[in-house]
N, C-alpha and C positions, 0 to 999 in steps of 0.2 A: 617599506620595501614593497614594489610591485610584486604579488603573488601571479602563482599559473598553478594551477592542479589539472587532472585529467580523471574523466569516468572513462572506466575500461574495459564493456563487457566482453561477454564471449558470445557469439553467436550460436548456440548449442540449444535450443530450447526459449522456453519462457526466463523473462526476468523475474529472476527470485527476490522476494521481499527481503532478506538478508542486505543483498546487495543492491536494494537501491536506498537503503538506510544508509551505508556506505556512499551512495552516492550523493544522499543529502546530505551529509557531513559536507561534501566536498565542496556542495554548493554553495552551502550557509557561508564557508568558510570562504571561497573565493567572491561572493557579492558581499559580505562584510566588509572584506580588504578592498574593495572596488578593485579586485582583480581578473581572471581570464579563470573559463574554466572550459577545457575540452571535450571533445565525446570521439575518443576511439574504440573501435571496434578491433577485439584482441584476435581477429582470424589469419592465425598463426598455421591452424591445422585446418587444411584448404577442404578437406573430405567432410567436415562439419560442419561449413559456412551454409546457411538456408537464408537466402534472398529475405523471402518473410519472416523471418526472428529479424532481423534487421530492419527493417520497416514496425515491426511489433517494438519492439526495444526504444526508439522513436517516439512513438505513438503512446506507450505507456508514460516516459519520463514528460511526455509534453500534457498528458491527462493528469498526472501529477503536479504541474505547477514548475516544472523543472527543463530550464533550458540551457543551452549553451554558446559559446561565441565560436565562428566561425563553420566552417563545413565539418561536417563529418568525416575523419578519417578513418583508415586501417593499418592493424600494424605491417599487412604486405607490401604496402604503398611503401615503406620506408627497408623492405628486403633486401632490392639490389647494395643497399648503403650500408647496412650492418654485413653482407659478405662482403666489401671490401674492408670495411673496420676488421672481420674476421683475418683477412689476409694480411692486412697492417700489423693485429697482434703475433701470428704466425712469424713473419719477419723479424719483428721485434725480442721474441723469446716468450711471451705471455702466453702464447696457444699454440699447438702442433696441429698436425695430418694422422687420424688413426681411422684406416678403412674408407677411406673416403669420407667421412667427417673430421671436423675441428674442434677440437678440445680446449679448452680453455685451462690454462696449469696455473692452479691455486698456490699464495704464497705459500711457503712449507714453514715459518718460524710466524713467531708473536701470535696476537690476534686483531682479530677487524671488528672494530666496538664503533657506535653510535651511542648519542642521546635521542633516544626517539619522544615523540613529544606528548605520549601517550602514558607507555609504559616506563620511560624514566632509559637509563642508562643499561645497555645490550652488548653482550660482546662471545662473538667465537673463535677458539681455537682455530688458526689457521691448517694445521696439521689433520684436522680431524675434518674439511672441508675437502669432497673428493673433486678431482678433474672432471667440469662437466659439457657434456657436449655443447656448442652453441651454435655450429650449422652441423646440420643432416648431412649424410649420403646425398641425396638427393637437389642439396644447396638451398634449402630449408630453412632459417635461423628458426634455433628455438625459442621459447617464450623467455626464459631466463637470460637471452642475451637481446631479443631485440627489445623487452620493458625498458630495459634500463637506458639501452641506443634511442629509443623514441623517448624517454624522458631528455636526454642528453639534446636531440634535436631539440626540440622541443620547448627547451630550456624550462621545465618544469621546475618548481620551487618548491613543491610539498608534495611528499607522495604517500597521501592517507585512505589505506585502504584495511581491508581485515587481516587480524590476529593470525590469521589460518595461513600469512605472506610472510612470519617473522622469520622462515626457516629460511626462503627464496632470500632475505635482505641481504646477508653476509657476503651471496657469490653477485649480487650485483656489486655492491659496494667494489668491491673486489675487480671488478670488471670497469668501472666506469673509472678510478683511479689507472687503471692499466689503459685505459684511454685519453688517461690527461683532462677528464672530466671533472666540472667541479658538483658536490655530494649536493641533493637533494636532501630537504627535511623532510623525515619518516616518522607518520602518525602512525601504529598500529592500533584500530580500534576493536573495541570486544564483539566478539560472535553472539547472537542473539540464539537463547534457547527458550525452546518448548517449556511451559508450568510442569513437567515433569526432569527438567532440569539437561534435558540430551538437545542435541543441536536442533533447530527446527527444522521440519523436514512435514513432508506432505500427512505424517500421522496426526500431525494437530489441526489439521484443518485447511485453509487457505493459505499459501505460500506465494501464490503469482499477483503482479498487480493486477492482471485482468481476475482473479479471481475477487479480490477486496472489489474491483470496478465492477464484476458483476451482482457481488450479493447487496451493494448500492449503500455503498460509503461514499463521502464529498472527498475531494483529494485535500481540501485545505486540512479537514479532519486527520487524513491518514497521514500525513504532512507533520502534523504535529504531533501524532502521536509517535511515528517515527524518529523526527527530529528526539525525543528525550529516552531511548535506548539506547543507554550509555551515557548523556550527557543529560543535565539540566543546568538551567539559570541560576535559582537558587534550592529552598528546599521545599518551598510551600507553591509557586506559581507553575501552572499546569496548560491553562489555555491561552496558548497564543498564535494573533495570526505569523502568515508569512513574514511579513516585513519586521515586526517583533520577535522572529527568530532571527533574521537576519543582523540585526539589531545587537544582539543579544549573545549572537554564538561565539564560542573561542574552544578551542582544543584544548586549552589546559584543564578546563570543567568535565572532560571528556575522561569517566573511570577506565579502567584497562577491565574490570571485573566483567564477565560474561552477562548480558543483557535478558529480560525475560519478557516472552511476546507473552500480554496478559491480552486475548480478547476481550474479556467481560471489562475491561478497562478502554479499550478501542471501542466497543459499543456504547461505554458511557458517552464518550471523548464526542462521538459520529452524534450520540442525542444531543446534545448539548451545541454543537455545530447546528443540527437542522432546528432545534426552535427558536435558536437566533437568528436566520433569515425570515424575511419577508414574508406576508403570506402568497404574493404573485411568485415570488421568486423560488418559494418552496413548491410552489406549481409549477413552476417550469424547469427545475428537475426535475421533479419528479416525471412529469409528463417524458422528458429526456430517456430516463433510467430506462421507462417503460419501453420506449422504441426501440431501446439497444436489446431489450429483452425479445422484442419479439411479439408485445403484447400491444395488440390493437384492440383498446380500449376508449369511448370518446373521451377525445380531452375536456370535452366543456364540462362531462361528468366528473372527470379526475381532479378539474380545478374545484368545482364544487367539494369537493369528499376533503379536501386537504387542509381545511381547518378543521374539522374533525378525526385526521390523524396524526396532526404536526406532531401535538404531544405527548403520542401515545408512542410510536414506534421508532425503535432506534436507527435503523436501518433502513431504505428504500425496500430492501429483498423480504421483509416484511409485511409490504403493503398489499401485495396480492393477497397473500389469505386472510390479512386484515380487514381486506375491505372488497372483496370477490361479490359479498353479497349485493353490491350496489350493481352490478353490470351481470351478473349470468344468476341464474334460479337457485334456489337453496333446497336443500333434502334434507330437512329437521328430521328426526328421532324419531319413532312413533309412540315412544312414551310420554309425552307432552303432555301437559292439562287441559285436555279439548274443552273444559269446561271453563278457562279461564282465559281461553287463548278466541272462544267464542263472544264469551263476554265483552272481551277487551274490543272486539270485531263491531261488536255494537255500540257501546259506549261512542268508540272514533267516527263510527258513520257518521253522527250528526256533527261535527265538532268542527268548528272557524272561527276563524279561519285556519288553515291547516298550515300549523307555525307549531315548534316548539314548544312556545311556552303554555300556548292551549293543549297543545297535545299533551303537555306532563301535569296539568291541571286536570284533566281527564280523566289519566291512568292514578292518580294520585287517589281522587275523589271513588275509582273504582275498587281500590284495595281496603280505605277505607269501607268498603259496603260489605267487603269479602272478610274483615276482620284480621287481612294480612298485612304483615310488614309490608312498604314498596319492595325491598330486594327480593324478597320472596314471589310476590305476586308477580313481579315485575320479570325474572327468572325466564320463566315458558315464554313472553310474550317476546323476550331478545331472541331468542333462538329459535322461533318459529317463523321471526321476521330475517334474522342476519345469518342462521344456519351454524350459530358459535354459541358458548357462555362468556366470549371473551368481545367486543366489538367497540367499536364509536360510540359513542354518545347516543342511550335510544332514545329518545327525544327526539334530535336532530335528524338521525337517521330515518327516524322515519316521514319526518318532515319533508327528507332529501326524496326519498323512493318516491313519496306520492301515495295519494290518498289509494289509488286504486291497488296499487299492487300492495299497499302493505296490508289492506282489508284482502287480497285476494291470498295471501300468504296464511293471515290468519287463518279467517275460515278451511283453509285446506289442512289444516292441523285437526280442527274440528269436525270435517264431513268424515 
């Protein structure tokens, strides 16, 4: 069977990371089935809509890796059609006139059950479902009659979206039958919470894609880490690209149990993403990341510097204080061992060619003199050159600075 699903934001702000995991569901699932998958915009409530979250909302799902077929809709484009379905029901007996809105009158006997394809088999009481409005005063329709009218158009086949929709399913249902509509299959998938177990919400950190976009995650990475919140393949396989999700995904693998945004598990996921690219390739995002940031630094230096931090840092938003010391001046401690960080000053003066391996030949032979470990010895001469106890490779780094500045660093610890 030809599948169609639909992504359905709201224009209200930033897209939340909640829901575009939701939205990856949707996608896996309609490119798996080599089917249709749409992108409406739910601006239902006209006083909300902001031009730019609409253009944002775009922009993030296509930095993700995430696209769709055909134009962009909204659900007002399809208004004038759900107020005459509203008047069609009206006629019919399904919905009345109170105050200038339309009601939609709930059966009063049995109930309205589904097999949803998530959580299994749903059902409510008719009696206890109140009459609810479905156009405004104003000629309005609300959200809960025109989802289901634009599913109806639409001819949507799956409608999987979040847990937090099970209560809204019963009066669509409800509604699309009193339309002579045929039912759509309903995935309700689990809400993602916070490692302290409450919904995620901005206390735990990053919630927006631009925010993962900006502290400089790859979208394949965030992609996949998304993709397995709530669902996985089996119970041991963890990295996979796109097209092996695609590949791979099914809604029956899909738990209903509420999902947990584990960062320290997203920052593994992000390391392991960036030192399996290239090393040109890891230069030109990064170089990328950088622009977006604001930070004009030379590229020719940044490609340089970026075998020396492939595999160190998890995250691009890392790399600035990682590696700061290579493009602007350091302001080491003044407790330093001017006396070793002097020494070391001398030793390097003479030393070629000025590579690496001579350089750690050098500082080797110098610790030896001094009766210290390398770590030890080695300690003041990092941080007087990189301004951390934490950096690159000092060897290489200072290979990369150059003779003059990493001798002019030294000695300034010293004078």
């Amino acid at each position: 069977m030809s599948v169609k699903v639909r992504m359905a934001p709201s224009p209200t702000g930033f897209l939340h990371i909640g829901s575009v995991r939701t939205f990856v569901f949707n996608w896996l699932f309609a490119r798996q089935r080599a089917g249709e998958c749409l992108l409406r915009i739910e601006n239902t409530d006209t006083s909300r809509e902001v031009a730019e979250a609409v253009d944002q909302i775009q922009e993030s799902l296509r930095w993700l890796g995430i696209d769709w077929d055909g134009p962009v809709t909204f659900q007002l484009d399809t208004a004038e059609r759900a107020r005459e379905l509203a008047r069609e029901l009206v006629e019919k007996g399904h919905a009345y006139e109170d105050e200038g809105a339309i009601r939609f009158r709930q059966p009063k006997e049995g109930v309205v059950a589904w097999d949803d394809a998530v959580r299994g088999h749903i059902e409510f009481r008719n009696e206890l479902l109140p009459d609810l409005v479905i156009v405004r005063s104003d000629g309005r329709p609300t959200y809960n009659f025109v989802s289901p009218v634009d599913d109806m158009v639409d001819r949507i086949t799956h409608v999987i979206r979040g847990d937090d929709h099970v209560s809204n399913t019963p009066s669509q249902i409800n509604i699309l039958r009193a339309l002579g509509a045929e039912l759509p299959v309903y995935a309700h998938v689990p809400m993602i919470n916070g490692a302290d177990g409450r919904k995620l919400s901005k206390r735990h950190g990053a919630i927006s894609v631009e925010n993962f976009r900006a502290d400089g995650y790859l979208p394949a990475a965030l992609m996949n880490f998304l993709a397995l919140l709530g669902w996985s393949f089996d119970d041991r396989t963890t990295i996979m690209a796109k097209h092996e999700l695609v590949e791979r995904f099914s809604l029956e693998r899909v738990v209903p149990s509420p999902a947990t945004f584990d960062y320290q598990k997203l920052d593994w996921m992000n390391g392991v993403y960036l030192r399996d690219l290239q090393p040109d390739e890891y230069a030109h995002f990064l170089c990328k990341w950088l622009e977006e940031q604001g930070i004009d630094w030379p590229q020719e230096m940044v490609h340089a510097t970026a075998p020396l931090v492939q595999e160190k840092i998890e995250k691009f938003a890392q790399y600035p204080d990682f590696a700061r010391f290579f493009f602007e001046p350091v302001d080491p401690p003044e407790d330093l061992d001017a006396g070793i960080c002097q020494a070391a000053a001398d030793r390097l003066a003479g030393v070629e060619p000025w590579a690496a391996t001579a350089i750690e030949e050098s500082l080797r032979d110098l610790a030896d003199e001094l009766g210290q470990k390398p770590r030890q010895a080695f300690a003041p001469i990092r941080v007087a050159v990189t301004g951390s106890k934490v950096s690159p490779g000092l060897f290489e780094s200072l290979e990369l600075l150059g003779r003059e500045t990493s001798l002019a660093r030294l000695t300034a610890v010293a004078a």
